[in-house]
N, C-alpha and C positions, 0 to 999 in steps of 0.2 A: 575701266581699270580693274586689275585685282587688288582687291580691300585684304590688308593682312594684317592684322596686328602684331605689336611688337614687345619688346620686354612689359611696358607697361600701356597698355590701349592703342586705337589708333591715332593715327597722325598723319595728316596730311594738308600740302599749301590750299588757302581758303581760295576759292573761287578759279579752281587750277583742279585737284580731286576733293578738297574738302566744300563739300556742295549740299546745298537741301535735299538733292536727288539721292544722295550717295548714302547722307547721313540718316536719312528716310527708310532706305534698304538695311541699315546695319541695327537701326533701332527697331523696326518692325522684326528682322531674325532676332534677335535680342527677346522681343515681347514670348517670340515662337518659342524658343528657349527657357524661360519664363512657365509657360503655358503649360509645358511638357511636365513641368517641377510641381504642379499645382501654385504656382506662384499668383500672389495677389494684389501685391504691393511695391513700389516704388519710391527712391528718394532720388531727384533730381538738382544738381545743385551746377555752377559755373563760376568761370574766373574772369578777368577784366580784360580780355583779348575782344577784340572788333569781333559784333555782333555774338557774342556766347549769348549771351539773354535770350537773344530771337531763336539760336541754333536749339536751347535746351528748352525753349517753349514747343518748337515744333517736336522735341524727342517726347514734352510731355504729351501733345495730343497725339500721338500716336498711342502711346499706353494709352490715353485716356479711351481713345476708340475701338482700344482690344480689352476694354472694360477692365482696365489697372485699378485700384486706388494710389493713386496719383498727388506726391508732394513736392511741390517746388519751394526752392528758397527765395524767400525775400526780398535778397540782394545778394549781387557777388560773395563767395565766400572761398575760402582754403581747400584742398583736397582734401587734408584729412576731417576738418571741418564736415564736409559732407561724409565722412567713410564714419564719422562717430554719429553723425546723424543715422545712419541706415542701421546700426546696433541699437542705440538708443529707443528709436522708433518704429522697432520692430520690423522692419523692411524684409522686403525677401532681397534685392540687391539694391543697385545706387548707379546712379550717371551720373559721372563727374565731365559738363564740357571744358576741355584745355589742351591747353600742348606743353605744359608745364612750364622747364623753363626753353624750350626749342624759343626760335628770332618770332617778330610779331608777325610774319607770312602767315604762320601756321596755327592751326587748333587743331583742337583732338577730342576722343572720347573715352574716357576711362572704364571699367567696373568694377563693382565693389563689391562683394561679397557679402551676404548676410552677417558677417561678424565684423564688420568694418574695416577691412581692410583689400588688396589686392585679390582680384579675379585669381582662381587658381586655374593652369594651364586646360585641366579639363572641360571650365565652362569656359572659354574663349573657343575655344576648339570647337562645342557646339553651336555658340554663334556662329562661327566660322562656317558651319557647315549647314547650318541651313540660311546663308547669304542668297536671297535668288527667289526663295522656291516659296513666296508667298507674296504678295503684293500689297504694302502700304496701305495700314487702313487708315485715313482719317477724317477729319470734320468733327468730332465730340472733344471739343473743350471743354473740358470739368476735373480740376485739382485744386489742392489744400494748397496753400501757404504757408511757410514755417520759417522763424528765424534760428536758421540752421549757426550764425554764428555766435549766439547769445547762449546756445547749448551747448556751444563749444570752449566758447572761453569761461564759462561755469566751469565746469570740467578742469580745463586745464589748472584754474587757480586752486583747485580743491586738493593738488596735488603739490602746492608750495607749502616748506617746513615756514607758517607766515611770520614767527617770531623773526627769524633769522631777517626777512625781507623790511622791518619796523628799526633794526636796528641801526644801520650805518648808510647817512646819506652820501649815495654816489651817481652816478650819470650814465647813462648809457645813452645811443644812438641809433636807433633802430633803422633799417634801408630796405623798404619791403620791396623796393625794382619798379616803383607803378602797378605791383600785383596784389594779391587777392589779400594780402595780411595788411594792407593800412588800417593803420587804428588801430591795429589787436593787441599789441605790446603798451601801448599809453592804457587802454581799458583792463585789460589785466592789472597793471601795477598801478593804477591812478588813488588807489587807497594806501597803499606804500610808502615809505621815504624813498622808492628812486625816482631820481630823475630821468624821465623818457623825452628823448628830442627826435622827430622822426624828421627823413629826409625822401626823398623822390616819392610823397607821399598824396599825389591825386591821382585819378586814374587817367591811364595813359596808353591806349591802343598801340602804340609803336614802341612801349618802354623807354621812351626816350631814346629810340634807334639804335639799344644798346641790346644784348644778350641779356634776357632776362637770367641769370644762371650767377649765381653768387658765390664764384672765383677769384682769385687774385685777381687776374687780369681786368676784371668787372666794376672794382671796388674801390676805384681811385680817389673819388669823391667821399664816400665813407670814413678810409683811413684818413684822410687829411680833416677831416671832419673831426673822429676820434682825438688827434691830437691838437686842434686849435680847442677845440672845447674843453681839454683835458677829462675828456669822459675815460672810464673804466672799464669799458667794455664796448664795442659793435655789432650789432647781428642783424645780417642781411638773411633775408629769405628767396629763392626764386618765385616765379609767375603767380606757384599754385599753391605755396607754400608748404612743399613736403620736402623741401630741401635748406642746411643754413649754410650761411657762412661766419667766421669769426675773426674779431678784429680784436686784438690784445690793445692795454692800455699806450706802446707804444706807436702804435698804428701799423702796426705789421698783422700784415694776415697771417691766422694759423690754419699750419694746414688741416684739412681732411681728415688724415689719419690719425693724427694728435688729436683732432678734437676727439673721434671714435675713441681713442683709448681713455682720453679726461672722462668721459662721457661716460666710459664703462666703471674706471675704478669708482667715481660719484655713485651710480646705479648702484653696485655690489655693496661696495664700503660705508655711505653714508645713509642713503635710501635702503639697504641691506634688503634687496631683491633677493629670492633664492631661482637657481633654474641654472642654467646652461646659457653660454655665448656661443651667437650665430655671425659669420664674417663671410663676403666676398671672398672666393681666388683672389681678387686685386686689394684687399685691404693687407695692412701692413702686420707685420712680424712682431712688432709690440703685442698685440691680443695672445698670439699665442703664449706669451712669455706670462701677459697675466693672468690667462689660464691657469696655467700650470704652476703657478704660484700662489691662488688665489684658490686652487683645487675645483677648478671648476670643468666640464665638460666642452670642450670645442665643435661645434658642426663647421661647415666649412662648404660653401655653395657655388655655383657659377653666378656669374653676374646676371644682377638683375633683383630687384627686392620683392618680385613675386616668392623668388625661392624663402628669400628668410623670413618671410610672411607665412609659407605654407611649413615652418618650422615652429612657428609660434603657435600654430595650430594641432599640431602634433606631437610636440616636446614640450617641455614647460623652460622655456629660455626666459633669463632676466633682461639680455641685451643682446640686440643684432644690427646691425648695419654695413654700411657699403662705404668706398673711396671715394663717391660722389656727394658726400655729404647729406646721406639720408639713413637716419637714423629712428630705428622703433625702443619701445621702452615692455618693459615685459607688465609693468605697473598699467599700462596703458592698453589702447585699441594694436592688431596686429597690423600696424599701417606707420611709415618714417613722417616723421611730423618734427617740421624744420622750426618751429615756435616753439614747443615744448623741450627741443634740445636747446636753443639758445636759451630759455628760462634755468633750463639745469646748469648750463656752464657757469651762470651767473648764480644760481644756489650754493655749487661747488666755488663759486668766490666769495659769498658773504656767511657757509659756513667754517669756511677754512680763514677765514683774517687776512687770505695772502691776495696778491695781482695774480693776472692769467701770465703774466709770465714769470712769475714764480711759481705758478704750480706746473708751468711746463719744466722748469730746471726741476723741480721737485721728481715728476714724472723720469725726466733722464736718469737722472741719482740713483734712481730705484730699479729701473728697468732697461737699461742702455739706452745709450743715444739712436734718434733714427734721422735718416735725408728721405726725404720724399719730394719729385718731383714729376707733373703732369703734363706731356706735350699731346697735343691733339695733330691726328694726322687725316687731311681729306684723301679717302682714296676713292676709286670711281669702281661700279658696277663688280667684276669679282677678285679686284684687289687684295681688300681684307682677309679674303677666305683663303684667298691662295699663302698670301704671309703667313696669316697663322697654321697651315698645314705644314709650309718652308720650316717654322721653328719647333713644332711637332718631330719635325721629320730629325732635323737636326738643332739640336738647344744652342742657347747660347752660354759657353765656360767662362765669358768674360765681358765686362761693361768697363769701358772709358779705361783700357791696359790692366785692368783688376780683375782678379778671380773672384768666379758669383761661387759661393760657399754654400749657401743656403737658401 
């Protein structure tokens, strides 16, 4: 098969192309890659998909046998989890094995970049390019251990205003999907007044035969959850946990792009980041408005969170993210970290006194109303490419008998 990577690593069905053989050739080009940089060190880390432990012990002995220094983690952990590990620990880059939040068919393999966050397209590229042209060295087992998530959630709590978090007891519901964030949200606040109640909380190789991916459509159990409990809040994480989802106190999911804007004004206004906001093409029109009201700088990227990654590297942005629910913090590592945004949504409700759906009407009041809605379409082989060229060629003046204005 040809190995390609994609917006973020690769990905492919296990035991179909994702294989020992395959994964063997992408990490040994990797090491090559590595070699060329003076590179000397590794952090390797994985998520709760069927057999990642085995797949990222073998990525270890391979580094191990092109004489890496070589750190794996302990146990399961987060994506971002391992991308603050590789900054932390001085790494030259990081393998993350997962498929994020893709069906449990699948895994993958990520990279991280020495500052902790997504591969920038130039070093994929040279993996890419020398796929092939050296053969698999291994047999030397010898790497560190590290607990990659106890440096993590340090971190993350160092970053909560913790008066605000002592003062008003409320509930939340955490739904990590059977992936890599169990536990993480109860050990963060277990010193706190909130109450954390987790749900699909062991691990679970099939996710419970559900889309790991923390959507409306995903999160039925949650929201009902949210209001039998009468909890104040929900947050789901996908697989790998660099992506959230959000459940307001009436168990309605909010979207995506509402949360990115809550997320943003929080970031500026209360946290008073300084820098520039970075957004998807497909993120919503609210950003721009608080932009330009907030006097702030807009970049504006194609999809995919490498790009606002390799923004964070180059600009000094306070906030960036995407329609998919992954969002980075300028305070933080250059990497969307689906934990750390659900702890803000919830900072921005116990510094503000209000519910999240008060501070959504709040949000409207101030910046117009927005509709945001997400359909997924299967299309086969060069489907996609030909539509999007179709609406290139000719736009569209009008959605459901309505002029598109803007």
């Amino acid at each position: 098969m040809s190995i390609k990577f994609g917006t973020d690593g690769w990905r492919a069905i296990i035991a179909k192309d994702f294989t020992f053989e395959n994964l063997s050739k992408i990490a040994q080009a990797h090491a090559d890659h590595l070699k060329e940089k003076n590179g000397k060190k590794v952090v390797i880390g994985y998520d709760t998909r069927f057999m990642s432990e085995e797949f990222a012990k073998l990525v270890a002995e391979i580094f191990s046998s092109n004489d890496f220094n070589v750190i794996l983690s302990n146990r399961y952990c987060s994506t971002p989890a391992l991308s603050l590990a590789v900054k932390e620990l001085n790494a030259d880059e990081g393998i993350m094995i997962t498929a994020s939040h893709n069906t449990y068919q699948y895994n993958g393999y990520k990279v991280k970049g020495g500052y902790g966050g997504p591969a920038t397209p130039d070093i994929i590229k040279n993996i890419e390019n020398k796929l092939g042209n050296t053969l698999p060295k291994a047999g030397k087992k010898e790497w560190g251990v590290y607990d990659f998530n106890k440096l993590y959630l340090n971190k993350l709590f160092s970053y909560l205003e913790e008066e605000a978090f002592k003062q008003k007891n409320i509930k939340v519901i955490h739904d990590p999907m059977h992936g890599a964030t169990i536990g993480y949200l109860n050990k963060i606040l277990e010193d706190t007044s909130i109450d954390v109640e987790e749900i699909n909380h062991y691990r679970d190789a099939f996710f419970g035969f559900k889309h790991p991916e923390p959507i409306d459509k995903n999160l039925s159990l949650l929201k009902g959850k949210v209001v039998a409990e009468g909890a104040s809040l929900g947050v789901a994480n996908d697989g790998d946990g660099d992506r959230v989802g959000i459940v307001d106190d009436a168990g309605e999911f909010v979207s995506t792009q509402i949360v990115y804007a809550l997320l943003l004004l929080h970031t500026i206004r209360n946290k008073k980041i300084d820098g520039g906001i970075a957004k998807t093409i497909s993120t919503t029109y609210l950003v721009d408005r608080i932009a330009k009201k907030e006097g702030r700088k807009l970049f504006k990227t194609p999809v995919g969170f490498k790009y606002i990654a390799d923004l964070f590297l180059k600009e000094k942005i306070a906030f960036g993210g995407e329609e998919s629910g992954g969002y980075g913090f300028g305070f933080h590592i250059p990497e969307r970290d689906g934990l750390l945004s659900g702890l803000m949504v919830l900072e921005m409700m116990l510094l503000s006194g209000k519910t999240l759906v008060e501070l959504v009407e709040d949000l409207f009041k101030e910046f117009g109303t927005a509709y945001y809605k997400r359909v997924d379409l299967k299309l086969e082989g060069n489907q996609g490419r030909k539509l999007v060229a179709s609406l290139k060629e000719k736009p569209l003046n009008k959605l459901i008998g309505e002029p598109i204005k803007e």
